[in-house]
C-alpha positions in Angstrom: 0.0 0.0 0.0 1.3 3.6 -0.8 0.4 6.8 1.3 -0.2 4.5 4.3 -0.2 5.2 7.9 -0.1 3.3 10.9 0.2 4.5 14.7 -0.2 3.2 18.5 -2.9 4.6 20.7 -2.9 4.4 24.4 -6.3 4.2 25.7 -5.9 4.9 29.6 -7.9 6.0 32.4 -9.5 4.8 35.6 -11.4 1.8 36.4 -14.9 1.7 34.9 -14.7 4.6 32.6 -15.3 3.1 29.6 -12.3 2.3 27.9 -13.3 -1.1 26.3 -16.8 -0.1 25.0 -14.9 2.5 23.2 -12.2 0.5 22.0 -14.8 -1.6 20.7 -16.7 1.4 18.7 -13.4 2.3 17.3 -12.7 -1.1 16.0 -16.3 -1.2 14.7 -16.6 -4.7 16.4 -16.6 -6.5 19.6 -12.6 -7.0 20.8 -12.7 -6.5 24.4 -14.7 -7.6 27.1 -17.1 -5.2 28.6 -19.3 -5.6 31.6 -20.9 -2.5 34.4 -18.5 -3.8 37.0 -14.6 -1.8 37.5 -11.6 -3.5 37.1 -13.4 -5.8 33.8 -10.0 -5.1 31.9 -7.5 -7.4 33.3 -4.6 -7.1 30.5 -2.7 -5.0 27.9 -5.2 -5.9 24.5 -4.6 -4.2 21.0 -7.5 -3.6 19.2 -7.4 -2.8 15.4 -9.1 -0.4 13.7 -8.9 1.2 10.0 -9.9 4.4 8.5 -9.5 5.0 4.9 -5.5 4.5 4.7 -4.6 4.9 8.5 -4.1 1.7 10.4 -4.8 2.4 14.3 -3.2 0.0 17.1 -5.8 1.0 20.0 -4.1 -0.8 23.2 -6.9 -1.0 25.4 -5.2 -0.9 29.1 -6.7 -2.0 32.6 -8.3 0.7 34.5 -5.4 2.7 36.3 -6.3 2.2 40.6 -4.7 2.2 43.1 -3.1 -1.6 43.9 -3.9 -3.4 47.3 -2.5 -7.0 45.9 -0.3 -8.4 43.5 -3.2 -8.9 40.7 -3.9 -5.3 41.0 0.0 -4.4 40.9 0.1 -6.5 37.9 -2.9 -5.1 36.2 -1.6 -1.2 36.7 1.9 -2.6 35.8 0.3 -3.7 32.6 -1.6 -0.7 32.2 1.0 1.8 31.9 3.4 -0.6 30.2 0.3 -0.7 27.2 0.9 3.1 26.9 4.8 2.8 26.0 5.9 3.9 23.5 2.3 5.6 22.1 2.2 8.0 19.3 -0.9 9.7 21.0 -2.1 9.1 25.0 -5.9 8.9 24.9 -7.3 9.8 28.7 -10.9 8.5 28.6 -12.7 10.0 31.8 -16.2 9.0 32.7 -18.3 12.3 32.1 -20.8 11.7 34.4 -19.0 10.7 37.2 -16.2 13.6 37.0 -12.8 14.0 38.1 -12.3 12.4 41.4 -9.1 11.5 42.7 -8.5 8.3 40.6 -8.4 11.1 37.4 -6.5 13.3 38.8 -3.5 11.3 40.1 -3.8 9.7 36.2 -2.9 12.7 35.0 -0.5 14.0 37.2 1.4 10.7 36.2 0.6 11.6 32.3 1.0 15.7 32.3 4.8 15.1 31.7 4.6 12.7 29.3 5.9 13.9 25.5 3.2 12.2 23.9 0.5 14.1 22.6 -2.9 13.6 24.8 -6.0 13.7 23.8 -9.2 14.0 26.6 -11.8 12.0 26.0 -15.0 12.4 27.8 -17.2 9.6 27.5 -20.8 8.7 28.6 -22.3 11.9 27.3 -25.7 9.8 26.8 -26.2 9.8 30.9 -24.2 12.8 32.2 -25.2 16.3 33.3 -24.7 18.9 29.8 -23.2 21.3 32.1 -20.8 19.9 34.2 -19.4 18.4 31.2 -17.9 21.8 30.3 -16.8 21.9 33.9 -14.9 18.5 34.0 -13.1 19.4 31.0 -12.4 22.8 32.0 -10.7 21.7 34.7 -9.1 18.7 33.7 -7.7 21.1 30.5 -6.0 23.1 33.9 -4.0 19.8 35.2 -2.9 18.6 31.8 -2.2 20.1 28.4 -4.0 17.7 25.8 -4.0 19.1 22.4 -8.0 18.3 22.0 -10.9 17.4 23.9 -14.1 15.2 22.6 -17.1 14.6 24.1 -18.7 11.1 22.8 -21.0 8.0 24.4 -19.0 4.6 23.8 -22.4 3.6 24.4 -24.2 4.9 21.6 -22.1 5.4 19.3 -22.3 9.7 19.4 -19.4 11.4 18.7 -17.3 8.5 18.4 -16.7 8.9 14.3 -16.0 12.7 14.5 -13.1 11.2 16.9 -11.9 8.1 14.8 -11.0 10.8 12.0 -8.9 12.9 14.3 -6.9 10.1 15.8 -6.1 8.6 12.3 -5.3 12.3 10.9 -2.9 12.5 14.0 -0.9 9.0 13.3 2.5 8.8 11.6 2.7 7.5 7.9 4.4 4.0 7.6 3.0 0.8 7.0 0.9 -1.3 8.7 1.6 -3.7 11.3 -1.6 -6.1 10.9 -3.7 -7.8 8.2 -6.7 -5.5 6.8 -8.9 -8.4 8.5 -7.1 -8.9 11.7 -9.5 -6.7 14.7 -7.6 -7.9 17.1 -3.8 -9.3 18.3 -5.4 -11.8 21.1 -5.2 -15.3 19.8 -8.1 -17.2 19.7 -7.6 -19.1 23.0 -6.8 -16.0 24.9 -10.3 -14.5 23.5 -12.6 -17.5 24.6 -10.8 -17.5 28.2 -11.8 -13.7 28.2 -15.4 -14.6 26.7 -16.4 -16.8 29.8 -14.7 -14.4 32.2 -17.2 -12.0 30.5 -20.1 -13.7 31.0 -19.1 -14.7 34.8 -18.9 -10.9 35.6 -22.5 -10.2 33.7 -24.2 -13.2 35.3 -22.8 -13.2 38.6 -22.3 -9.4 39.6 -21.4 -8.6 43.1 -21.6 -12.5 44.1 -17.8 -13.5 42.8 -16.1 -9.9 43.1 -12.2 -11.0 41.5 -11.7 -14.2 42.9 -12.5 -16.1 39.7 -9.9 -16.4 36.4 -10.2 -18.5 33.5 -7.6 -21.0 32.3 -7.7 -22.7 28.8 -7.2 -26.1 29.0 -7.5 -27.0 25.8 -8.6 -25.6 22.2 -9.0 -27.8 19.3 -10.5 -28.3 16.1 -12.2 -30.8 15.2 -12.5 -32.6 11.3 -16.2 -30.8 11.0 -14.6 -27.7 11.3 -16.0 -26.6 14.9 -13.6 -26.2 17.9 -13.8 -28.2 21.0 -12.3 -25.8 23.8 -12.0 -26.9 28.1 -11.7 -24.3 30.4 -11.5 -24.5 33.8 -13.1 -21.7 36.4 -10.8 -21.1 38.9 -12.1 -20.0 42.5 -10.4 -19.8 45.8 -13.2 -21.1 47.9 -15.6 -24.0 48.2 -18.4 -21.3 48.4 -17.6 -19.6 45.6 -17.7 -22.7 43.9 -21.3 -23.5 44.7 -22.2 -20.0 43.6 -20.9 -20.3 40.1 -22.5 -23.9 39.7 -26.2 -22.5 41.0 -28.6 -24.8 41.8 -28.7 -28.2 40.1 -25.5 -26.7 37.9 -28.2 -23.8 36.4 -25.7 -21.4 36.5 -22.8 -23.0 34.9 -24.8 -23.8 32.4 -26.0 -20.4 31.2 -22.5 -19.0 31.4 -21.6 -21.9 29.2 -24.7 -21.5 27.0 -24.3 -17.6 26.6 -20.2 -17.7 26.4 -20.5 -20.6 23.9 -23.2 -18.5 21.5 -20.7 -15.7 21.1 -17.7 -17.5 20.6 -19.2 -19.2 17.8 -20.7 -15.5 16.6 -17.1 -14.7 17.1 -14.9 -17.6 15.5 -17.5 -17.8 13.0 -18.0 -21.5 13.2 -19.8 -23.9 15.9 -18.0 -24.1 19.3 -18.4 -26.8 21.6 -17.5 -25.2 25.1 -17.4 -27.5 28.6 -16.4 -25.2 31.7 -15.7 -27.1 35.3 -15.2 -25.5 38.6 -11.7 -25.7 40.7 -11.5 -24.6 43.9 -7.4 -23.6 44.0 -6.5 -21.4 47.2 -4.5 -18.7 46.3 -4.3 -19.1 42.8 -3.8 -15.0 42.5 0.1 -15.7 43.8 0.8 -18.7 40.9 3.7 -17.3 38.5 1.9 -20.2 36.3 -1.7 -18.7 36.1 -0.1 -14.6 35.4 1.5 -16.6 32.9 -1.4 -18.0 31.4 -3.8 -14.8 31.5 -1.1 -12.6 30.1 -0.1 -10.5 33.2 4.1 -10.2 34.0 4.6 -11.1 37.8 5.2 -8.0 39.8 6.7 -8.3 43.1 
């Protein structure tokens, strides 16, 4: 291709603010994981997404909090390692809940960055008209970001009018990916985040983080459907019951539900059996950081 550009965008910001949904709306299809509750995002993903000749590398990060264990060092650690070496800094700040403390030490941690930023207000759908020009009057006053947008991830508003500025912003050079590639997980790592999905949709505040998915297995079969085990890890024998339900009910509509999108997503039948291990302290194995794409932080 002549004339092309290509350029890595850091999508940051804190927990819950909407970073995936509009990772998502960029790409134009579903390539992260999305769910009401904080802290959804557990690793560094790269979403791709193309506008007329510009290739964008969104790198959807974890929400940026402030870390009580080591998953939460590792996800913050993984966070700002996503927004290394970025062509632009993308601070997406929930419009209608404002700028709280988790914004503003975000961008007392960015203001000194040499990237251009951009500020991104999102959830414009739900938030007061008003105090939107307040937020990002005063957020403009801790940081210099060289444009602010207003857009709902949700709907879709404002979201196109952004996707042209971000590609006019990115270097030329070629790109990195195949025109058909929306994503760089690999299959595997997508159906382990699928379930996870549905276990944060289905179960809420029941199973807060003690829960990850492990791929046992992923395999094709001569038909041409894939045959993939995962195993739900839990920490505690309750937790357990609560993801089985009564009579197995529940494990069998996150399996149901998980197993319906994966196949929407692979674009070919999926055959999906989950089981339930109890494994104390599974949140300090090297061996499962490993496995969901998190480096080890001491």
């Amino acid at each position: 291709m002549n004339n092309t550009r290509c350029g890595l965008v850091a999508v940051v910001g804190a927990p819950n603010a909407g970073k995936s949904t509009l990772v998502n709306q960029l790409v134009g299809q579903k390539v992260a994981i999305v769910s009401p509750k904080a802290h959804t995002t557990r690793t560094r993903l790269l979403g791709v997404a193309i506008q007329d000749d510009v290739q964008l590398l969104l790198v959807d990060t974890p929400g940026i909090f402030e870390p009580k264990r080591r998953l939460d060092r590792a996800m913050v650690a993984a966070a700002w390692s996503g927004a290394e070496g970025a062509d632009l800094l993308m601070l997406v700040v929930d419009g209608k809940g404002g700028v709280g403390e988790k914004v503003t030490r975000i961008i007392e941690a960015l203001k000194d960055r040499p990237e251009p930023k951009y500020l991104v207000l999102n959830k414009v759908d739900i938030a007061d008209k008003a105090k939107l020009l307040v937020h990002a009057e005063r957020l403009n006053g801790l940081a210099t970001f060289a444009d602010t947008w207003f857009v709902s991830a949700e709907t879709g508003d404002g979201v196109p009018e952004l996707k042209n500025a971000l590609a006019a912003a990115m270097p030329s050079g070629p790109w990195h990916y195949p025109e058909d590639q929306v994503s760089d997980a690999s299959e595997r790592a997508l159906a382990a985040e699928v379930t996870r999905e549905q276990l944060f949709l289905q179960l809420h505040a029941e199973l807060p983080y003690a829960s990850a998915i492990e791929t046992e297995s992923f395999q094709e079969r001569e038909d041409g459907s894939v045959e993939i085990h995962q195993q739900i890890m839990v920490e505690r024998p309750t937790q357990r019951a609560i993801v089985l339900g009564k009579g197995g009910v529940r494990i069998r509509e996150i399996g149901a539900r998980a197993r319906a999108q994966l196949s929407s997503l692979l674009e070919r039948p999926v055959h999906l059996y989950l089981h339930v291990k109890v494994r104390p302290g599974w949140d300090e194995d090297r061996e499962v950081y490993r496995d969901i794409g998190l480096d080890w932080v001491d």
